[in-house]
N, C-alpha and C positions, 0 to 999 in steps of 0.2 A: 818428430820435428827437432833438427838440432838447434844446438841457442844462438848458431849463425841465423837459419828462420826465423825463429821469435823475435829476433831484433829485427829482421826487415817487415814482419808484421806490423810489428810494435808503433817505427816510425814511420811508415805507413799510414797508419790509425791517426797518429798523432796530426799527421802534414793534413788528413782530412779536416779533424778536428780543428786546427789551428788559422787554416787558410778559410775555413768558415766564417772567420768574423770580420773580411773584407766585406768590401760594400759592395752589392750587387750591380752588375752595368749588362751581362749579359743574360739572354733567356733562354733555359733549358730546352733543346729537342723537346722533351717530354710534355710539356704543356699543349702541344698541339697534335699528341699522337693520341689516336682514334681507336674507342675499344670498342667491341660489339659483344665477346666470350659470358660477362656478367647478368646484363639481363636482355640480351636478343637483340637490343637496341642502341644505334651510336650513339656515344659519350667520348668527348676528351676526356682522355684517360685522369686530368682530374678533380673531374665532377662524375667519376663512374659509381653509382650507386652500392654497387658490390665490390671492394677492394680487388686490384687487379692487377696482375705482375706481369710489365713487356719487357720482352727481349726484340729492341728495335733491329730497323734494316743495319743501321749503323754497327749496333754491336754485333751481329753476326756476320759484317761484312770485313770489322777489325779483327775479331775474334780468328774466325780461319777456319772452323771446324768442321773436320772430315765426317760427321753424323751425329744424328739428334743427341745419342746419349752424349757424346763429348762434347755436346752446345748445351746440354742440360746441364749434364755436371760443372761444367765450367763457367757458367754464368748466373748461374744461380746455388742460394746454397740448401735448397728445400729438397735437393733429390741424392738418391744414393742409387748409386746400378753394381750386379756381379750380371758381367755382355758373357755368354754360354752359347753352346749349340743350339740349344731349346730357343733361344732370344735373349734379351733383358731383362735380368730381375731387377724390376725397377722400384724405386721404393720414394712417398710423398708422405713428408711426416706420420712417420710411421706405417703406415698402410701401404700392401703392393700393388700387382700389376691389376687385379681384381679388383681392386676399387679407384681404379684410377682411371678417369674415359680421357679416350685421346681421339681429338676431333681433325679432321682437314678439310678446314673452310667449314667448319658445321658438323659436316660427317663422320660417322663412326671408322675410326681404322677396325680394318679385320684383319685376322692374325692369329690367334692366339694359340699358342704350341704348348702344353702342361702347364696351363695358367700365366704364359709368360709371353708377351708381345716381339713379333718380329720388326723394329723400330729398323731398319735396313728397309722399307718399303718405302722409307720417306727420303724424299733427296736434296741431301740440304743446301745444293743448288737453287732450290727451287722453293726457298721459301724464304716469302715478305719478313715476315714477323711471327713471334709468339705470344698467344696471350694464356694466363696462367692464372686461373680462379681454385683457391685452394677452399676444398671442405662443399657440401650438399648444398650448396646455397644460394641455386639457382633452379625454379621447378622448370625449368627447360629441357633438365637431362636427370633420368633416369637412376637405374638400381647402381650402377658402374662408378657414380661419383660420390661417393662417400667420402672419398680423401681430395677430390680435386677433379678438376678439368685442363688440359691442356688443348688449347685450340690452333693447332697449324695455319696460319693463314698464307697462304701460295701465291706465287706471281700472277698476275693477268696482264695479259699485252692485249690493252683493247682500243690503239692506236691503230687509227688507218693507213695501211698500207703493211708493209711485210718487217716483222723483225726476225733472226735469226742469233741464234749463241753460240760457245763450245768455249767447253773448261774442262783441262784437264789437270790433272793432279797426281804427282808421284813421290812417293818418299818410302822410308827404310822398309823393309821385308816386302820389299817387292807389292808395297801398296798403290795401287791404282785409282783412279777414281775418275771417271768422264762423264759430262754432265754435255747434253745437247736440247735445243730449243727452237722450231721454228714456226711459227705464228703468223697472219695474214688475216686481217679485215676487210672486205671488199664488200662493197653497199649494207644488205643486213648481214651478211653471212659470214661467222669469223672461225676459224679454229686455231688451235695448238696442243702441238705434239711436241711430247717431250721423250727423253731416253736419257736412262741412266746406268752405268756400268759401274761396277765393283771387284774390285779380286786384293787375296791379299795371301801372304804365304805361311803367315800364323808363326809364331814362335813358342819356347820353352823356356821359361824363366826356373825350372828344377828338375833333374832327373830323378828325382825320389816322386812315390806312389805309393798310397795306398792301397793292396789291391791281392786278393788270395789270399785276405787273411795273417799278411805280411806287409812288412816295409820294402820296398823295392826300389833299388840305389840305380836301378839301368832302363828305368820307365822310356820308351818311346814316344809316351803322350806327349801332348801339348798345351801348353796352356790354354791357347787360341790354335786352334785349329786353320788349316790351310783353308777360305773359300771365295767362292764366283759368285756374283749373282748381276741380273740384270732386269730392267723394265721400261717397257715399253706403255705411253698412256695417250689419247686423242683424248680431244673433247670441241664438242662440236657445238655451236650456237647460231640461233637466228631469230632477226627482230621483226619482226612483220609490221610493228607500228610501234613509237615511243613510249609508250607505257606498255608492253611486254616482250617477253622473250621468253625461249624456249632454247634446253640444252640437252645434249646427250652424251653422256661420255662411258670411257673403259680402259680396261689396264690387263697388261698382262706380266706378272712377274714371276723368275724363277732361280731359285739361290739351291747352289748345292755347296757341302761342305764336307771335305775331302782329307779324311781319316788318317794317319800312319798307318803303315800294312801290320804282318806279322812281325814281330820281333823277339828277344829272348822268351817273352812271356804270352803264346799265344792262344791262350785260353783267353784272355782276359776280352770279353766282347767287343770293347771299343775299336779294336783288331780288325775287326771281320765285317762292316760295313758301313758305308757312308751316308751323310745325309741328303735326302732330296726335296725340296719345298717348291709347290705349284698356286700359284695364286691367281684368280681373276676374277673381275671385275664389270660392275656394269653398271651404269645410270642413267635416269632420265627425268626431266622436269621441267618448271617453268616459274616465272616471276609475274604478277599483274601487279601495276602499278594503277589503284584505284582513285590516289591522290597524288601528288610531291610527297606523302610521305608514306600515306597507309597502304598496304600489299596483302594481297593474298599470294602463297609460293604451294609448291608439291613438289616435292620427291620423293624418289620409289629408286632404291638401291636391291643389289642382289652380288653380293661378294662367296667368294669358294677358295675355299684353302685348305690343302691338302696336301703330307709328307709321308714319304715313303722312306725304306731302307733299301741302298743297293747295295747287295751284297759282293764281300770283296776275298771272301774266303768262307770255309765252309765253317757252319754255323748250325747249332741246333735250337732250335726259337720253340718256343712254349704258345700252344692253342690251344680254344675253349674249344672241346665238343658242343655241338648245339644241335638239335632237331630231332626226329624220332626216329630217324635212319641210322641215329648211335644207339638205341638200345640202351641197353644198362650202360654204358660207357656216355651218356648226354651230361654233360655237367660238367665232363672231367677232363682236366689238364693233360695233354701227353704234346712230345717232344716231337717239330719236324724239324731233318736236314735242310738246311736252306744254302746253295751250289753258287759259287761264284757267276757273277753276270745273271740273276735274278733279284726280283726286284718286288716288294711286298708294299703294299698300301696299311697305311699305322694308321692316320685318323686322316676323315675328310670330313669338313667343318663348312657347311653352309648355311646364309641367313638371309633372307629377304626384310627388308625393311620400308615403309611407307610413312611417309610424316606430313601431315597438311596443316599448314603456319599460317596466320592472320597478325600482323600488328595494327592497332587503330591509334589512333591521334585523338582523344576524344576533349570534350569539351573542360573546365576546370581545370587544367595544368594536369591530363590523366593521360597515361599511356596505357594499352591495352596488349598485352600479348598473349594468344591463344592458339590450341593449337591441338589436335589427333594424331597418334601415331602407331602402328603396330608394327610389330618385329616377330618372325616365325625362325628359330633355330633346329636345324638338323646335323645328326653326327653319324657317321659312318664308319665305324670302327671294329672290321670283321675279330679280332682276335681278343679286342680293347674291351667289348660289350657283352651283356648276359645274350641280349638277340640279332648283334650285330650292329644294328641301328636305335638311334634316339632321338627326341623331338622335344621343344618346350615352345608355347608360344605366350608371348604379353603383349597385353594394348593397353593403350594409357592416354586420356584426358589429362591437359592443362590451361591454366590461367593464371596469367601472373601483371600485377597492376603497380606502374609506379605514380605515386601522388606527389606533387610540387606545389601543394595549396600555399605554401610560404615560399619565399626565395630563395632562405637558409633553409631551407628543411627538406630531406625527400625520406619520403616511404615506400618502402617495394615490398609487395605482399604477393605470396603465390600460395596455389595450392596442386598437387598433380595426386590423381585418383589410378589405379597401377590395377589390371585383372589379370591373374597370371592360370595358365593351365592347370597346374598344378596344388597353388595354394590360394587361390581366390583374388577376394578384392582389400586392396590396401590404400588409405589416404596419409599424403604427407604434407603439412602445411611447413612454410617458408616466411619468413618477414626480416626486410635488414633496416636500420634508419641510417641516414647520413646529414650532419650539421657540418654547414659551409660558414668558415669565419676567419676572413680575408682570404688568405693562401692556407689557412689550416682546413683541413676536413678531419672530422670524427665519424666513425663509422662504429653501429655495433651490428649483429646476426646473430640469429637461433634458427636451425634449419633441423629437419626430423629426414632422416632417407631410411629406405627401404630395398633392399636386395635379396632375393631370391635365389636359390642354390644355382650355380650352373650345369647344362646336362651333364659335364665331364663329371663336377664333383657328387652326382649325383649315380650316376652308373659305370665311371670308367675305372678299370682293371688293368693297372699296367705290372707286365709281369717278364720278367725276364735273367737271363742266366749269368751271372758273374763267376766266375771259377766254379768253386766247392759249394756253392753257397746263393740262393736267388736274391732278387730286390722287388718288392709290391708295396704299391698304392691301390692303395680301395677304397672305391665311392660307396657312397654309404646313402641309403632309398628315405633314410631315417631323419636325414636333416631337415632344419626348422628355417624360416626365412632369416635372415639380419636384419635389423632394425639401428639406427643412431639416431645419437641426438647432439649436434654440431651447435657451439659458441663460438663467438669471434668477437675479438675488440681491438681496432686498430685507428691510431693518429697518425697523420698524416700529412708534413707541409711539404711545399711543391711553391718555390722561389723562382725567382730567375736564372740564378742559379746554383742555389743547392734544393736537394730533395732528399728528405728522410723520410723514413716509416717504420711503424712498428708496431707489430700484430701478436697478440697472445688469443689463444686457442685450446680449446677442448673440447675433445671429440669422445663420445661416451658410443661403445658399440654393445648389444646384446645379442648372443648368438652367433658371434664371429665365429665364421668359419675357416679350418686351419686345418694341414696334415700334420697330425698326433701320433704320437707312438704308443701302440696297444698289443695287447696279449694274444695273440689269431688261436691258441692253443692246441690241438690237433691237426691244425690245416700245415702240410706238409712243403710248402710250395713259400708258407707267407714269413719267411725269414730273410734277413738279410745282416751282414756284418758292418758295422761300423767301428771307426778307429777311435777311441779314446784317448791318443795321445800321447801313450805312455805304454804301445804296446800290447796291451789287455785288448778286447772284443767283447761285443755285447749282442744277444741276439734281440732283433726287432721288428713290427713290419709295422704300415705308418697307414691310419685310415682317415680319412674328411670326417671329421665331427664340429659339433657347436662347444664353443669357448663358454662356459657361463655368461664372460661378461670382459669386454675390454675397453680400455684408454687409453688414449694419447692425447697427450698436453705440453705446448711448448710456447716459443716466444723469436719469430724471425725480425729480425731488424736489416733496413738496408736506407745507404748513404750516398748519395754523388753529389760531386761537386764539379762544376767547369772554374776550375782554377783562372784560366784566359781563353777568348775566343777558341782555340786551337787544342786546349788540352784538358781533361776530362778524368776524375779519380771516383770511384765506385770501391764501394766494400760490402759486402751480407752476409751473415751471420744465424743462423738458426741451433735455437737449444730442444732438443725433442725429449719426452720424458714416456714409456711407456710399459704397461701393465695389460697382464692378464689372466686370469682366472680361471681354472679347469679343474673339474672334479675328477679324481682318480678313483678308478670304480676295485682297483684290486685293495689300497691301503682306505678309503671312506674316509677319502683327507681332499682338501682342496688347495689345490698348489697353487703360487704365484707366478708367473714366468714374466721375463723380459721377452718383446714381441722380435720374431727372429728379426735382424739387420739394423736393428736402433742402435745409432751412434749417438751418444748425447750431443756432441759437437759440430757443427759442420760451418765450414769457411767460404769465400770465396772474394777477391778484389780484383781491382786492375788499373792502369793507368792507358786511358787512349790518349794520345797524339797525332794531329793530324795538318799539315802545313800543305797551301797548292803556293810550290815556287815560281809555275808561270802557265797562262793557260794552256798548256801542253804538260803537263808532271806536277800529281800530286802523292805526297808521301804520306802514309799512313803508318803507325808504330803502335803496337798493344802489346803492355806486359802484363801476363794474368798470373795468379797464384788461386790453387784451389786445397782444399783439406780436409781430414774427418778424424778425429777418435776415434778410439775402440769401437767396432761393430760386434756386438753380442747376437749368439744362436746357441741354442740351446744342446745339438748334437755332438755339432762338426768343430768346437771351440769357437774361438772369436780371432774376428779379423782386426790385422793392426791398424795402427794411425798412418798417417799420411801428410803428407804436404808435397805440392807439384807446381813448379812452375811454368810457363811458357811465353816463346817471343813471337808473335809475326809482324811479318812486315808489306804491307801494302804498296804496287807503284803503279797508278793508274797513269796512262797514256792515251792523249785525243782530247780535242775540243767539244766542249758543248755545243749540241749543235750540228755537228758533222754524224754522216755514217756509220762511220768506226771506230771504236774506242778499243783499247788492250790494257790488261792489267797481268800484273805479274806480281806472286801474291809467294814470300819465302819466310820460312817460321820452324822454329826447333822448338819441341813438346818436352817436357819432363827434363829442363834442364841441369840441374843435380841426379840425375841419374838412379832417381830411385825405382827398386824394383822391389817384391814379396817373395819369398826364397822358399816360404812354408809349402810342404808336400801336397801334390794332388791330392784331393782335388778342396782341400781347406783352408785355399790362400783366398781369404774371405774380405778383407780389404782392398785390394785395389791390385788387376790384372796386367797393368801397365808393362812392359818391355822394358823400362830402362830411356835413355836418350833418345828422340827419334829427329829425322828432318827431313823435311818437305817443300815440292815448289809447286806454284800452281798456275797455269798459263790460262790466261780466258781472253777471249774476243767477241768482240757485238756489232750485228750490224744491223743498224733502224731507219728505216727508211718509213717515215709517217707523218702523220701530226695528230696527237693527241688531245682527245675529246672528254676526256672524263678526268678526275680525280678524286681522292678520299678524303676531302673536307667537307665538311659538314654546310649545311645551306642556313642563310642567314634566319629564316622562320626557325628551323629545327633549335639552332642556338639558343633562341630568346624562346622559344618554348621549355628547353629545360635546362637555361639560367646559367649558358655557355660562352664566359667570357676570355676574352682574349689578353 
């Protein structure tokens, strides 16, 4: 960051600070926005039992952004991403893709490509809001939330009669982006189909590589790669009578990402085939409304995701022998030809999921939320696996109770009991308190989770040829469950208009599991070269082991202020601190590491403005700025610092009320022009291109009237002490 940045920080900080000690006359959006991500149950967002971080419609309507990861990282400062072929490596105080569940509407995304999520399945078209419950501390979900939950909440049109969208979006390197919507309620029966498209033509922020065991000044990679993708989703519902409904929906998506061919250097595998991703989708379920408020719900999910390589030159690819029709040769690695215009299956990943929910209302200021759920995982991995195929399944009991015996006081106590195929049964109790005192809340949490290896890290073999020289990950049959034990303590005021918060945290993990670098010693196949920096090479190959013992502890803070009806300043901030522990079985020493992509620092503010000069045109303005420190890893160096700013501008067109409304939505990303110049593929900071800009054309048309909304009912309010 140069000292021209730190002065627009600075003053910035200041203007928040300063203009704080006006007198309040307006009231925050946020007091009346509706969480449900924390404990299963609605809450203005602030009276929510369990600390909770939203990314309203607003800001992601000023914001602009072309996909999740650039609405994460940009609006908040708890996340760190390096976006790759494989997906996001996405990172939530400290912890990655693995311990991080990402929900829509409730549901689990599926995805997951070498431990790292394809966040392109989500379209950020098509989403309400985001709610962000960081750390285990909610028994509603599972082994996955250790660091956090992130809950997608999606649009519903459940207005009578027909709405229809279409936004399209284009800016530099020929990125695309089209986003379609159309929707119909007709007596009980309603659907909506959505579709959304992607392409982009990828760029090269260095022609230097490392690769063959050398430096390479004429690299044809790319940083970002060229790619398509697209998806298609229905969803289908029907009310037979006012107190229930019944839905069923599905998806079909499919992304490829489209290589450089040969070039000076064409050994180098990247070369020789591109990628293919198949994904789909299926649900079904129902809502019983037993009360106004108590429900019994089912769903039964069934997702499949599956990537191949198509080959784009000839290629010699590494297979396990397997079965007893190899003879002495079962076990052993040899090499096939793989011929242009073929096309191999790498892993296919499916999981059926069942979940049956109850919330009660119960008598004494108690809420009751209970709930069964099982999940069966299989993996298909002809080349990947010892037999080709693998299976894990868990089921798991929960109960979780909020108490409001006092006005000021709530208690949320859960417990969720976990039976896993593999390593049996496990219990993890939950309890968080919250004191309400005026506009302040205090909130503390202690939560215990429990995670389970996954099949990949437990049997998957990725093996493959780089020049002179292979690369291998190896699952290891040896691993032991993860266990944590999550703190939290966060204050919290919520004015009319300013809102601060501030949350310190630590997170104690045993048995983290991590790819480590270890001695394979005879095994012929499990070496690979890595760069150190300076020219030199090391031999290594990297296996899923248990960590002794890790942590992470830090301290997010964030601020907004509505200056005047119309304009709106935001700033957050997160310090992350983290450690971990691994015994070195060659020196019988136990080393300390920093946990790979902890930055100590991370930024993010903005200024919205927003004026309607007549009921036909209103103008919308967002300036954001996002940042990070040093990213530490332990191989590949560290990634540098950063700071980024960005403009868009909103112009919505049409009255309230009518048909048709248009907006035209123009905005330049990374405007100082910074880019990471360091050599493939160890530009570990921030991927970015440089300058970009973009316009984005949308049009609506509604034709309804509107039966529902997301406020809460006046019983619900005064049962758990929701004032306005």
């Amino acid at each position: 960051m140069n000292k021209g940045q730190k002065l627009a920080v600075g003053l910035w900080l200041l203007a928040v600070g300063t203009w704080a000690q006006t007198d309040n006359v307006w009231r925050t959006d946020s007091l009346q926005e509706v969480v449900v991500t924390g404990t299963g149950t609605q809450h203005l967002l602030k009276d929510a039992p369990v600390q909770t971080e939203v990314i309203t419609n607003k800001m992601l309507s000023q914001y602009g952004g072309k996909s999740l990861e650039d609405i994460l990282a940009g609006l908040t400062a708890s996340f760190a991403f390096n976006e790759g072929d494989m997906g996001s490596q996405m990172q939530l105080n400290g912890l990655g893709n693995n311990y991080i569940l990402i929900l829509i509407d409730g549901k689990r995304i599926h995805g997951d490509v070498g431990g790292e999520n394809d966040l392109s399945l989500i379209d950020p078209h098509n989403i309400e809001k985001i709610e962000i419950v960081k750390g285990a501390q909610s028994a509603l979900y599972g082994s996955d939330a250790m660091a956090g939950v992130i809950n997608i909440i999606t649009k519903k049109h459940t207005e009578k009669g027909i709405y229809a969208d279409n936004s399209t979006r284009y800016g530099t390197h020929n990125d695309l982006r089209q986003h379609n919507t159309l929707a119909f309620n007709i007596g009980k029966i309603g659907s909506q189909t959505n579709f959304q498209m992607q392409r982009n033509d990828g760029w090269q922020n260095t022609p230097e590589e490392w690769a063959e065991g050398m430096v390479l000044t004429d690299s044809r990679n790319k940083t970002v790669n060229k790619f398509r993708n697209w998806q298609i989703a229905e969803r289908l519902t029907y009310q037979p009578m006012k107190n229930l409904e019944f839905y069923a929906e599905g998806s079909y998506y499919k992304k490829n990402i489209l290589r450089p061919q040969n070039g000076s250097h064409p050994s180098c595998d990247v070369y020789t085939y591109d990628l293919r991703y198949n994904n789909a989708s299926a649900s079904v379920g129902g809502k019983w409304n037993l009360t106004e408020r108590d429900y019994l719900s089912l769903d039964v999910d069934w997702n499949k995701h599956a990537y191949f390589y198509d080959y784009t030159a000839r290629h010699y690819d590494y297979v396990l022998l397997q079965g007893e029709e190899y003879g002495e040769q079962n076990g052993e690695w040899f090499s096939v030809a793989m011929l242009p215009g073929q096309s191999k299956l790498q892993s296919d990943q499916q999981r059926l999921m069942g979940l049956l929910k109850g919330v009660f209302y119960l008598p004494y200021k108690n809420t009751l939320n209970t709930g069964a759920e099982y999940r069966y995982d299989y993996l298909k991995a002809p080349d990947r696996t010892e037999t080709g195929t693998a299976d894990d399944w868990t089921a798991a009991l929960y109960v979780q109770d909020e108490f409001n015996l006092l006005k000021w006081l709530n208690i949320t106590a859960g417990l969720r009991l976990v039976d896993n195929g593999s390593f049996g049964f496990h219990l993890t109790p939950k309890v968080s308190g919250m004191l309400s005192a005026g506009d302040f809340r205090f909130r503390l949490g202690w939560s215990q989770g429990f995670k389970t290896p996954t099949v990949k890290e437990l049997h998957y073999r990725y093996l493959h040829l780089m020049g002179s020289s292979t690369f291998f990950n190896i699952g290891n049959t040896s691993l032991n469950p993860q266990t944590s034990n999550y703190y939290s303590a966060n204050v919290e005021y919520r004015g009319r208009r300013l809102t601060a918060s501030v949350t310190g945290y630590l997170n104690k993990l045993d048995n983290m599991i991590a790819l480590v670098n270890v001695d394979v010693g005879e095994i012929p196949v499990g070496v690979t070269t890595a760069y150190l920096g300076d020219g030199s090479s090391k031999v290594q190959a990297r296996m899923y082991k248990n960590m002794d013992d890790a942590r992470t502890c830090g301290l997010d803070a964030t601020l907004s202020y509505k200056v005047m009806k119309e304009l709106t300043l935001s700033s957050a901030y997160s310090y992350l601190d983290t450690k971990a522990h691994l015994y070195d079985e060659k020196t019988d020493q136990m080393n300390t590491v920093i946990i790979d992509g902890t930055a100590y620092h991370k930024w993010s503010a903005s200024a919205i403005y927003s004026h309607s000069f007549s009921n036909s045109y209103k103008l919308g303005v967002s300036l954001s700025t996002r940042g990070s420190s040093k990213r530490f890893y332990q191989n590949n160096g560290n990634g540098k610092a950063f700071q980024i700013w960005r403009l868009n501008t909103t112009h919505d067109f049409g009255k309230t009320g009518k048909m048709l409304a248009y907006k035209i939505e123009l905005g330049v990303d990374n405007i100082f022009n910074y880019v990471d110049r360091t050599m493939r593929p160890y530009h570990l900071g921030n991927n970015t291109s440089g300058t970009t800009v973009y316009g984005t054309f949308s049009i609506k048309f509604n034709y309804g009237k509107k039966v529902n909304n997301n406020i809460l009912s006046t019983k619900q309010k005064t049962n758990n002490n929701e004032e306005d």
